[in-house]
C-alpha positions in Angstrom: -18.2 -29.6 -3.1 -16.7 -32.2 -5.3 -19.2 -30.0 -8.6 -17.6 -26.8 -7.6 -13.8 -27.7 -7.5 -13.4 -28.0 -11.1 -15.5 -24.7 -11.5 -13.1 -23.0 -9.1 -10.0 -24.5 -10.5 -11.1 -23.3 -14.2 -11.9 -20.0 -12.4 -8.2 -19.4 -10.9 -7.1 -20.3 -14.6 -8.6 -17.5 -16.0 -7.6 -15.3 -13.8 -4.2 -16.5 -14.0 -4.1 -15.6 -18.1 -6.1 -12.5 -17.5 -3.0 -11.1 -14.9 -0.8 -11.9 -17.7 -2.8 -10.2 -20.6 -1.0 -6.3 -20.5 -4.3 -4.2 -19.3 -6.0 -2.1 -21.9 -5.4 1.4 -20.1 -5.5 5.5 -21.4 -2.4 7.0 -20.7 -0.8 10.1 -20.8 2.5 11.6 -22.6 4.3 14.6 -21.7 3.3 16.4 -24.2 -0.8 15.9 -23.6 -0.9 13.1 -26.1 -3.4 9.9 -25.2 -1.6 6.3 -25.6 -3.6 3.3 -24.8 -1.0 0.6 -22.7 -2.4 -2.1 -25.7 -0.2 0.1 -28.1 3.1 -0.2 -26.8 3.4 -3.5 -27.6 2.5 -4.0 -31.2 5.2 -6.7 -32.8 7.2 -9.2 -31.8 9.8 -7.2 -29.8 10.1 -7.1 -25.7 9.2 -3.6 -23.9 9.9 -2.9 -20.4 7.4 -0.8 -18.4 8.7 0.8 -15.4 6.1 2.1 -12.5 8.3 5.3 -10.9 7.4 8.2 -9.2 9.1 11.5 -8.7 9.2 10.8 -4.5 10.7 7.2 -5.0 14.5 7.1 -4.4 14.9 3.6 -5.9 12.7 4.3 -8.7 14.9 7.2 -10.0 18.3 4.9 -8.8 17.1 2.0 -11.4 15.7 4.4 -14.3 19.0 6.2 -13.8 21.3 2.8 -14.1 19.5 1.6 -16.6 19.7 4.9 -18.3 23.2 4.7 -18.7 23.4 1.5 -20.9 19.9 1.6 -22.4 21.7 2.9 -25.9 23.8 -0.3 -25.7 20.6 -2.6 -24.9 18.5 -0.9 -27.8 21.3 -1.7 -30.1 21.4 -5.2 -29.5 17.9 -6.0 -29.1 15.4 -3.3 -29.9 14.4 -3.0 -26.7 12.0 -0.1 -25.6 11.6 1.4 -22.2 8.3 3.3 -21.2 8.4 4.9 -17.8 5.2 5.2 -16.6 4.9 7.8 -13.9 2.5 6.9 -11.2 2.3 10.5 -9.4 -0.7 11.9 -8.5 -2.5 15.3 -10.2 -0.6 17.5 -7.6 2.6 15.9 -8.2 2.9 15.6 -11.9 3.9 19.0 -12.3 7.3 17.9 -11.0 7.7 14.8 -13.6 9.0 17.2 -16.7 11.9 19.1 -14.7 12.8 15.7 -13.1 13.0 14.2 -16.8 14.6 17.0 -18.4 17.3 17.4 -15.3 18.2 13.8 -16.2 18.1 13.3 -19.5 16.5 10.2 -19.8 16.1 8.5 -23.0 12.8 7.0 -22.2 9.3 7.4 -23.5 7.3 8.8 -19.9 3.8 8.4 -19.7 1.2 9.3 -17.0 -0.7 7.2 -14.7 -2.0 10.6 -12.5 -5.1 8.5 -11.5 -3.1 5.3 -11.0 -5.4 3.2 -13.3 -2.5 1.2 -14.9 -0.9 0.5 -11.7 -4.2 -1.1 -10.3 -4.5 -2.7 -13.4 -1.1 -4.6 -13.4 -1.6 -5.1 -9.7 1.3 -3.2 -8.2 1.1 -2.8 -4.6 4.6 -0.7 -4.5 7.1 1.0 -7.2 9.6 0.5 -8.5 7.4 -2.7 -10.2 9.2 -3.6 -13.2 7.3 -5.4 -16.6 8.8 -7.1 -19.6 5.8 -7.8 -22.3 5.9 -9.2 -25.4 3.0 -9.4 -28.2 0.6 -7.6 -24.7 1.7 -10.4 -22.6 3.8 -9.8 -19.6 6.4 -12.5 -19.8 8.0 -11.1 -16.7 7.9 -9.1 -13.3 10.2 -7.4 -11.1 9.6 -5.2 -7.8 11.8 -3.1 -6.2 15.7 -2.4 -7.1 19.0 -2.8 -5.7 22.3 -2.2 -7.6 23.0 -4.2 -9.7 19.2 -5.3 -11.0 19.5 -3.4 -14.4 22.0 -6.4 -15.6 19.4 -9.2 -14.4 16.6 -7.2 -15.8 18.9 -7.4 -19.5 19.3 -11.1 -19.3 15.4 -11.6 -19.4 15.1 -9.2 -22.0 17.9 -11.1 -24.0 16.2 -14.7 -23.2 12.5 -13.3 -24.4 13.9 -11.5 -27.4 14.8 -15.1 -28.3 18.7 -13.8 -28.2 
């Protein structure tokens, strides 16, 4: 036993970096376009990936908050949003109306076979990611009000603000 506790304790290590590594996954834009998630994070800026859905009340309440000072957070850090839309085949034909109905300023990709969601290990949405340089520096689930203005302090503090 004694021979196997390092083994294991170099083995939850690993897996420890590997959950922090942003998962190399194909995704979809609107538009039919295939982005791999390693591209969205190319320099030394901070991105925030959002996990929504069309059927999730809080998803659309955060995407919506944020939405209304996202032109402000841009401007004073560079800051990129993709929302990554987890609905399924049947329900992705609602994304595009939803978007355009809003107005949203975000680049939306789809996750229609929910292979990046797996990947980042979300068991619910909204599930919120800040990376920088592929490396997820920070996670948030769920929203209440109010969670848009913590989520900009941690994207101030990792763009070194």
């Amino acid at each position: 036993m004694k021979k196997l506790l390092p083994l294991l304790l170099v083995m939850v290590s690993l897996c420890a970096i590997a959950q922090n590594e942003l998962p190399k996954i194909d995704m979809t834009t609107l538009d039919g376009k295939t982005i791999n998630s390693s591209e969205l994070s190319t320099d030394d800026n901070v991105i925030i990936i959002s996990l929504w859905a069309t059927w999730c009340v809080p998803c659309l309440k955060e995407l919506d908050a944020i939405s209304e000072i996202y032109p402000d957070w841009q401007e004073e850090t560079n800051v990129k949003l993709y929302a990554v839309s987890i609905d399924d085949s049947r329900g992705v034909k609602r994304v595009k109306p939803l978007i355009n109905g809003k107005g949203w300023d975000y680049t939306i990709l789809l996750d229609t076979n929910n292979d990046f969601k797996r990947a980042v290990g979300a068991a619910t949405v909204p599930l919120t990611l800040l990376v920088k340089n592929n490396k997820i520096v920070f996670r948030h689930s769920g929203y209440s009000p109010g969670a848009e203005y913590e989520l900009y302090e941690k994207v101030k503090e990792f763009s070194n603000l």
